[in-house]
DSSP file (Angstrom, degrees, kcal/mol; ACC not computed):
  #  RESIDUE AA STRUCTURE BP1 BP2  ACC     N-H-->O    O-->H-N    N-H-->O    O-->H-N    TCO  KAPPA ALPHA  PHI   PSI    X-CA   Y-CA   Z-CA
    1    1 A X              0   0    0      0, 0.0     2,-0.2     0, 0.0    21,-0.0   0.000 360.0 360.0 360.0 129.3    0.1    8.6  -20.2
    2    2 A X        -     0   0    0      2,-0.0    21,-0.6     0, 0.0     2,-0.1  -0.504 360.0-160.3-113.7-179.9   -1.7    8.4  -16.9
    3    3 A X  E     -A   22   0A   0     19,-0.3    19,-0.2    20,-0.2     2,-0.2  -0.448   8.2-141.1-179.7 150.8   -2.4    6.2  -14.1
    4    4 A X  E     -A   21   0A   0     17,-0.6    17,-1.2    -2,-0.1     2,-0.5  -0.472   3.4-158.2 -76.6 151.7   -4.3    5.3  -11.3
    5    5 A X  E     -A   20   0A   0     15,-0.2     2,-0.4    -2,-0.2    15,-0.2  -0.974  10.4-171.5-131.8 143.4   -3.9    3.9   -8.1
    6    6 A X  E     -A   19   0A   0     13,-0.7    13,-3.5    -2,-0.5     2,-0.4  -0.929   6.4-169.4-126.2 135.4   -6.4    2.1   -6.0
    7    7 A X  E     -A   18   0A   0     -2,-0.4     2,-0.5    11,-0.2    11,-0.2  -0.903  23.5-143.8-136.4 167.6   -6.2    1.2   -2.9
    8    8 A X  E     +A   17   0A   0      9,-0.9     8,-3.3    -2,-0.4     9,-0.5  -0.861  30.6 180.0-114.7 120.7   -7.9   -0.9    0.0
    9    9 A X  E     -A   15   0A   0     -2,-0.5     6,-0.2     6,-0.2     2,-0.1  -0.876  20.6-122.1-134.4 163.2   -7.6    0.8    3.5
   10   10 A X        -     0   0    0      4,-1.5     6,-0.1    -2,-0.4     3,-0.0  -0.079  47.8 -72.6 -86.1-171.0   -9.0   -0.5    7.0
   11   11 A X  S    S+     0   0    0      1,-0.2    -2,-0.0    -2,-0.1     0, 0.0   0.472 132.8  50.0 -66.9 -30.9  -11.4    1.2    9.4
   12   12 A X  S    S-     0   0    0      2,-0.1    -1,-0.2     0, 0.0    -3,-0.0   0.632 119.4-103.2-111.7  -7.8   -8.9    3.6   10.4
   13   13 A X  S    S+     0   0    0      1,-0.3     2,-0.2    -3,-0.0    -2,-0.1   0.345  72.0 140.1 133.8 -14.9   -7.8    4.7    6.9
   14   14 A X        -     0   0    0      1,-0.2    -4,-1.5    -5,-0.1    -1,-0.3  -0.432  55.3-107.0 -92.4 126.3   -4.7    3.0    6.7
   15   15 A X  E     +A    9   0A   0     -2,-0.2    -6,-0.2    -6,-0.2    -1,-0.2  -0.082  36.2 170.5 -49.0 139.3   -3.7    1.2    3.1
   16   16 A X  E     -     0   0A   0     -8,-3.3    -7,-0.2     1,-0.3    -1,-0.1   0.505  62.7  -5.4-144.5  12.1   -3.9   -2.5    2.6
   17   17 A X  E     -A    8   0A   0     -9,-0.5    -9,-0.9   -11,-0.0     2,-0.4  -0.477  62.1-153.2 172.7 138.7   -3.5   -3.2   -0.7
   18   18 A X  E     -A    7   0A   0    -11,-0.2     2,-0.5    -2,-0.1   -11,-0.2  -0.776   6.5-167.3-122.7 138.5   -3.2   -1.4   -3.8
   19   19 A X  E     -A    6   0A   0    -13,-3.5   -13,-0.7    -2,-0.4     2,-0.2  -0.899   7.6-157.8-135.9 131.4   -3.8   -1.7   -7.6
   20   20 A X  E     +A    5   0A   0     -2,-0.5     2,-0.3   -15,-0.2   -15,-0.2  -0.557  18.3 166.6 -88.1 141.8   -2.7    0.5  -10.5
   21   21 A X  E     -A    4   0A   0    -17,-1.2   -17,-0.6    -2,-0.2     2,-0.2  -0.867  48.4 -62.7-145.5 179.9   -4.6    0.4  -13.6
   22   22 A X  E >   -A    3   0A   0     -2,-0.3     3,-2.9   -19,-0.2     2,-0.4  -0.412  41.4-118.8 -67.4 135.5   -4.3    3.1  -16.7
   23   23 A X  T 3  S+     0   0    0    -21,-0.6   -20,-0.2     1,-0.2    -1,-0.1   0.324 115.7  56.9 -46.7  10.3   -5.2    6.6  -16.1
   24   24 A X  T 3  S+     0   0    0     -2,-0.4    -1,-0.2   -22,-0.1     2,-0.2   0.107  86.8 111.1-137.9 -18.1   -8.2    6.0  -19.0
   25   25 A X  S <  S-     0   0    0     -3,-2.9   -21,-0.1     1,-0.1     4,-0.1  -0.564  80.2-118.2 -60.7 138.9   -9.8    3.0  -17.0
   26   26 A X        -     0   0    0     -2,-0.2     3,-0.5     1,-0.2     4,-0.1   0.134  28.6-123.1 -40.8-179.0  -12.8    3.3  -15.6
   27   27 A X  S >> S+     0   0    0      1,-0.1     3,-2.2     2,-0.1     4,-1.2   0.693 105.6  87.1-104.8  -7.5  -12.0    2.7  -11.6
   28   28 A X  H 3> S+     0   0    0      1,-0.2     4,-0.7     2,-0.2    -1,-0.1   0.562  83.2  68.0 -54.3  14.3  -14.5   -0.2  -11.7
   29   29 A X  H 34 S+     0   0    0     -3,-0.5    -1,-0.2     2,-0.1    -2,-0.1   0.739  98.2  42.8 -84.0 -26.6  -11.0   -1.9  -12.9
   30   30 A X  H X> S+     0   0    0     -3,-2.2     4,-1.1    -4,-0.1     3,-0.9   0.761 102.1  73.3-115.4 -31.5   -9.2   -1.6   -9.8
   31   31 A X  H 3X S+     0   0    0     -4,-1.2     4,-2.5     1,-0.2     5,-0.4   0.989  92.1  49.0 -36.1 -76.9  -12.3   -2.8   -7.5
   32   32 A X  H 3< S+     0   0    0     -4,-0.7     4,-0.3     1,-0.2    -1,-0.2   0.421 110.0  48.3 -72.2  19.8  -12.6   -6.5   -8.2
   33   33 A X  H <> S+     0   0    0     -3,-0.9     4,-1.2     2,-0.1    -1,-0.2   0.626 118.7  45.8 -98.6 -59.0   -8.8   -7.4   -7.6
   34   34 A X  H >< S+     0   0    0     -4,-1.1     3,-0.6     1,-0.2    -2,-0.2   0.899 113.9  47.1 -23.3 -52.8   -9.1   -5.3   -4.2
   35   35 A X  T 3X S+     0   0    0     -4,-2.5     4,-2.9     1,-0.3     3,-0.5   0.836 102.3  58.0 -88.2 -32.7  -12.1   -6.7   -3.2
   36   36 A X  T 34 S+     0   0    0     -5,-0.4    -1,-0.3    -4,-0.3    -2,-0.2   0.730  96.4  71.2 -59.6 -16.2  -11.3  -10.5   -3.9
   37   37 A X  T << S+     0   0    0     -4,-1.2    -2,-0.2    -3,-0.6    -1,-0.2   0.442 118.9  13.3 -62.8 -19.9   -8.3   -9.8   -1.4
   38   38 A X  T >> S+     0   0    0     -3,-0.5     3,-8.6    -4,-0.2     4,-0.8   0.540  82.1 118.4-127.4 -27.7  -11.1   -9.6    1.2
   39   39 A X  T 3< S+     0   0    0     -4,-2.9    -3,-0.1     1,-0.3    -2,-0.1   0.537  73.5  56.0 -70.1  12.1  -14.0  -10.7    0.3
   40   40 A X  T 34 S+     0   0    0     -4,-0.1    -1,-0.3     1,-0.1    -4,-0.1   0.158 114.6  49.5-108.0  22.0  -14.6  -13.7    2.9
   41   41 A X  T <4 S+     0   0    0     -3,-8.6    -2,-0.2     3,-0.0     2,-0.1   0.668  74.2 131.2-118.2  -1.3  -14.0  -10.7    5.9
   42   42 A X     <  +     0   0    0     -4,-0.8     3,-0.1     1,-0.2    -4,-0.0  -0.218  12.1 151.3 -63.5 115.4  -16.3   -7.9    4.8
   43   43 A X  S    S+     0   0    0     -2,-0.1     2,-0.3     1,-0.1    -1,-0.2   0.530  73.2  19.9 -90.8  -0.6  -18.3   -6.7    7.5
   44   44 A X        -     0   0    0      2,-0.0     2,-0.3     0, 0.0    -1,-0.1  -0.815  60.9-168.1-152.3 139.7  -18.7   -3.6    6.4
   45   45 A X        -     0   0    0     -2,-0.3     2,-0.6    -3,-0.1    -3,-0.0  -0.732   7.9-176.7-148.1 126.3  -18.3   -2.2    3.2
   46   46 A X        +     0   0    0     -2,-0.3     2,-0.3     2,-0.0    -2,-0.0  -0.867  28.7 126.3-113.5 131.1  -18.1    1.9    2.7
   47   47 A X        -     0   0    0     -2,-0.6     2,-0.4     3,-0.0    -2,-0.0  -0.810  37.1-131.7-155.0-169.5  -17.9    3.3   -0.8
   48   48 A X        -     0   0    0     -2,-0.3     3,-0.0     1,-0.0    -2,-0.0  -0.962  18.7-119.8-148.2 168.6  -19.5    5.8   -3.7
   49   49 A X    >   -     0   0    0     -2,-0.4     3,-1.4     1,-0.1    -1,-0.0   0.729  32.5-153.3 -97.5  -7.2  -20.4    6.1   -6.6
   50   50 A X  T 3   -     0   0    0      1,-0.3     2,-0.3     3,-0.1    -1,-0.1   0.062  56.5 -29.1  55.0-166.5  -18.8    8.2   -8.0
   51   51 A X  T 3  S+     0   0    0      2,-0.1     2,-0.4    -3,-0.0    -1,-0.3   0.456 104.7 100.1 -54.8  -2.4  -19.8   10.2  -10.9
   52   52 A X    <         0   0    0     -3,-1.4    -3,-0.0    -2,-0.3     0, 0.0  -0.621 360.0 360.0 -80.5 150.7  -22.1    7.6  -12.3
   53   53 A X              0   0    0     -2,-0.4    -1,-0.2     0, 0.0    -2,-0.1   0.376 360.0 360.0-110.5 360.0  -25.9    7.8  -11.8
């Protein structure tokens, strides 16, 4: 038994909200709770892709 933790960080790095999901989720799990937390401020948005192509 695993898990992950995802987190939501500012401009300078700094965490600002976090979600844990099972180590065996994809991490697209932990994105759209994060991202509703924000999503009428984004100015910005920096990310990857991670291993997918």
């Amino acid at each position: 038994m695993t898990t992950k933790l995802h987190a939501r960080c500012d401009a300078r790095g700094r965490p600002l909200g976090f979600v844990v999901t099972g180590g065996e989720a994809h991490d697209i799990k932990g994105f759209a709770p994060l991202m509703r937390m924000i999503a009428d401020k984004i100015e910005a948005l920096l990310a990857d892709k991670g291993g997918l192509s």
